[in-house]
C-alpha positions as CSV (number, residue, x, y, z in Angstrom):
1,X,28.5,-77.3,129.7
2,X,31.3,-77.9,132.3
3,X,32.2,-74.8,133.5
4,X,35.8,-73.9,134.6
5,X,35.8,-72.9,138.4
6,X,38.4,-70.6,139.8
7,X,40.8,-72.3,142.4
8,X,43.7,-69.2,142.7
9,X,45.3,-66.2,141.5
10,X,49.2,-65.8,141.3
11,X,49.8,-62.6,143.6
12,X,53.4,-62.9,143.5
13,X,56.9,-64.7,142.5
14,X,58.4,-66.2,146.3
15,X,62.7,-66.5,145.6
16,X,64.8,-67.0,142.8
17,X,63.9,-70.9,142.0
18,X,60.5,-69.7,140.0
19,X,58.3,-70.1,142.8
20,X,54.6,-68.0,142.9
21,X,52.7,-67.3,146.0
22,X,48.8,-68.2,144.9
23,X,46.0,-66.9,146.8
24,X,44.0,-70.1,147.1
25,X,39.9,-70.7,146.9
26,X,40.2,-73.9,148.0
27,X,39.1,-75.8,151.4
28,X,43.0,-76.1,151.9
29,X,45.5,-74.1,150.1
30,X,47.3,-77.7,149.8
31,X,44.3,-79.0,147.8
32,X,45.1,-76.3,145.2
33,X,47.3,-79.4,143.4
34,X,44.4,-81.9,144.2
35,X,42.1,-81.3,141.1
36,X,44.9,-82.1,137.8
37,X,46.5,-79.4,135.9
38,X,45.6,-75.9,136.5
39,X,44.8,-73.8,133.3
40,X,44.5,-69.9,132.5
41,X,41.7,-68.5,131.3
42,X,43.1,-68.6,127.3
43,X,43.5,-72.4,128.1
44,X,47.1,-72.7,129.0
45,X,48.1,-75.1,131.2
46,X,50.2,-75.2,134.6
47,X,50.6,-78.6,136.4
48,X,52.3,-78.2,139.5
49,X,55.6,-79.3,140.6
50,X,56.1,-78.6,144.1
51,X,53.5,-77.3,146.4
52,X,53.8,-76.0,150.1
53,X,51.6,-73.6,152.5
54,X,51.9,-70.2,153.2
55,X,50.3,-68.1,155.3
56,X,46.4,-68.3,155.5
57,X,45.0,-69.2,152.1
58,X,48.1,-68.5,150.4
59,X,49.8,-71.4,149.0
60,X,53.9,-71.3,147.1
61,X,53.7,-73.1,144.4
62,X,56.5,-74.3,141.3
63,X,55.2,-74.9,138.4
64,X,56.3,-77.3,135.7
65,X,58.7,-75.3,133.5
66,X,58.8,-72.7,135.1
67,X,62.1,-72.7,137.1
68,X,63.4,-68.5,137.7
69,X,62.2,-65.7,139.7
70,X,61.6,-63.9,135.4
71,X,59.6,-66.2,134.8
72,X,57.6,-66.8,138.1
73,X,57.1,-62.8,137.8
74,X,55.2,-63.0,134.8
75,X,52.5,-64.9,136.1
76,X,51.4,-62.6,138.3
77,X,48.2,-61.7,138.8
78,X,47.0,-64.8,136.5
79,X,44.1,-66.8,137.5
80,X,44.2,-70.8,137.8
81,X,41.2,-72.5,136.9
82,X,40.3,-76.1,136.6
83,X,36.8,-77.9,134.6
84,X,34.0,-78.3,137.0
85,X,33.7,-81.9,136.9
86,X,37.0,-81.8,138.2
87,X,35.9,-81.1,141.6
88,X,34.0,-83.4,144.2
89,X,30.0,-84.0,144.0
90,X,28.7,-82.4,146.7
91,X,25.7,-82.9,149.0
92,X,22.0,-81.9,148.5
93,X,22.1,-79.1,150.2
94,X,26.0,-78.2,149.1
95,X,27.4,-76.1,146.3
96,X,30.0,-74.1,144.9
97,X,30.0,-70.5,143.7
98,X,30.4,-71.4,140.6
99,X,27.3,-73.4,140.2
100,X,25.5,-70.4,140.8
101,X,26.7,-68.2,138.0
102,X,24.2,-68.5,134.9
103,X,21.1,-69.0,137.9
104,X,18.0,-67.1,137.7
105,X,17.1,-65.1,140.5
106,X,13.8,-64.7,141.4
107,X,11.5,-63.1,144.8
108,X,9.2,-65.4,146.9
109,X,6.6,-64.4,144.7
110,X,8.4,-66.1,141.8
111,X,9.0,-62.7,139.7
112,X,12.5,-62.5,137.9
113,X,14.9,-60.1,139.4
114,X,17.8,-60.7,137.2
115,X,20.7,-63.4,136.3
116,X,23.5,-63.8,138.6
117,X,26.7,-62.6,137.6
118,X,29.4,-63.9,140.5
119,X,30.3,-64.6,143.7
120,X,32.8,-62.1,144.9
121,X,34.6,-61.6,148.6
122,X,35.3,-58.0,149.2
123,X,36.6,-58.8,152.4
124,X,33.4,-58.4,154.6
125,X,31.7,-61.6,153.2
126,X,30.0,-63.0,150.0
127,X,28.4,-60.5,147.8
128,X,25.9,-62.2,145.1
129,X,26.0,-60.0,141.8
130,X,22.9,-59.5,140.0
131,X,22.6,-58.3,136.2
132,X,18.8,-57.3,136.1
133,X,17.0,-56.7,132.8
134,X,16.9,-53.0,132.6
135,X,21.2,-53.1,132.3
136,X,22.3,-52.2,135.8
137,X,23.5,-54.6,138.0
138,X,22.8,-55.1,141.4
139,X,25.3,-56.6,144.6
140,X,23.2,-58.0,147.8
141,X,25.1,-59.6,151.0
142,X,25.2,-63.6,149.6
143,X,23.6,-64.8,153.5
144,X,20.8,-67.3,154.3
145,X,18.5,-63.7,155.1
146,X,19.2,-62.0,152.0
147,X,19.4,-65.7,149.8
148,X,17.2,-68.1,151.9
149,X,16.6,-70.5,149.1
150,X,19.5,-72.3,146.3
151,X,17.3,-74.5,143.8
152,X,19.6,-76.2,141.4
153,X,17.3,-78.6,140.1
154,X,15.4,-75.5,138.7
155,X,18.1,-73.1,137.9
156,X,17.2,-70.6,140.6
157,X,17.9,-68.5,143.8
158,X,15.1,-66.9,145.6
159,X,16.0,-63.5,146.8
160,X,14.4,-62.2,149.9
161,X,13.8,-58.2,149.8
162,X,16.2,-56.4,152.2
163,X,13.9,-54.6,154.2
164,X,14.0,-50.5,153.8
165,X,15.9,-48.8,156.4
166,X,13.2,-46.1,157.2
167,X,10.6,-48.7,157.7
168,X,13.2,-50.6,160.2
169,X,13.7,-47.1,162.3
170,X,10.4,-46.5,162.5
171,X,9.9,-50.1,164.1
172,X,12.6,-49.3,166.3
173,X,15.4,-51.4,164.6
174,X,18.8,-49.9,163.5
């Protein structure tokens, strides 16, 4: 199944000549145009006309057809997606978020934890979301100490139990 991957969300119309302001997930908020037609998540489509940076990962965008500030502020808050295979292979040891999602996760001892959910950036890092079999979910830091081991070919991520913070003061460690 080829999976659509989120690249940006329209935050915002920019002027009066239907330009948005897109929050990017991309290397570069320039390669937001480098992967074909964008498309909601109901399937419609958005191929960019004009594309420029912004600040940070913001990029301004026009889209095709879209040419007044009425009809840039309608699109706010959207989110662009494009197919998986759209994007570059990556290496070995490489991934993206979204070939996570769908992954069992598992302890070192091989027990199933749960199924992850997302990916998702608060704003103090990646935070892995776990639904577990009893119904409640679960969010863990997404780091190499908390997620030391992405297995792909099997359709896993081992989890590494954080380690209880009474046991940690009584070694000494806060």
């Amino acid at each position: 199944m080829d999976r659509d991957v989120l690249l940006g969300v329209v935050i915002g119309a920019q002027g009066l000549r239907g330009e948005v302001r897109v929050k990017t997930f991309t290397q570069s908020p320039l390669k937001l145009s480098a992967y074909g037609p964008l498309r909601t998540a109901n399937g419609k489509s958005f191929e960019i006309a004009e594309l420029r940076e912004g600040k940070g990962d913001v990029a301004v965008a026009r889209f095709k057809g879209i040419d007044d500030r009425n009809a840039a502020e309608a699109l706010d808050g959207i989110e662009l997606f494009v197919p998986r295979s759209a994007l570059p292979a990556t290496d070995s040891d490489e991934f993206y978020h979204a070939d996570l999602v769908g992954l069992s996760a598992e302890d070192a001892e091989g027990r199933y934890i749960g199924e992850i959910r997302a990916i998702h950036n608060f704003g103090a890092g990646d935070v892995i979301e776990i639904a577990r079999s009893a119904g409640d979910t679960v969010f863990l830091s997404f780091d190499r100490a908390t997620v030391p081991t992405v297995d792909l070919a099997n359709r896993r991520v081992i989890i590494a139990e954080p380690e209880d913070p009474a046991a940690l003061e009584e070694r000494g460690i806060e």
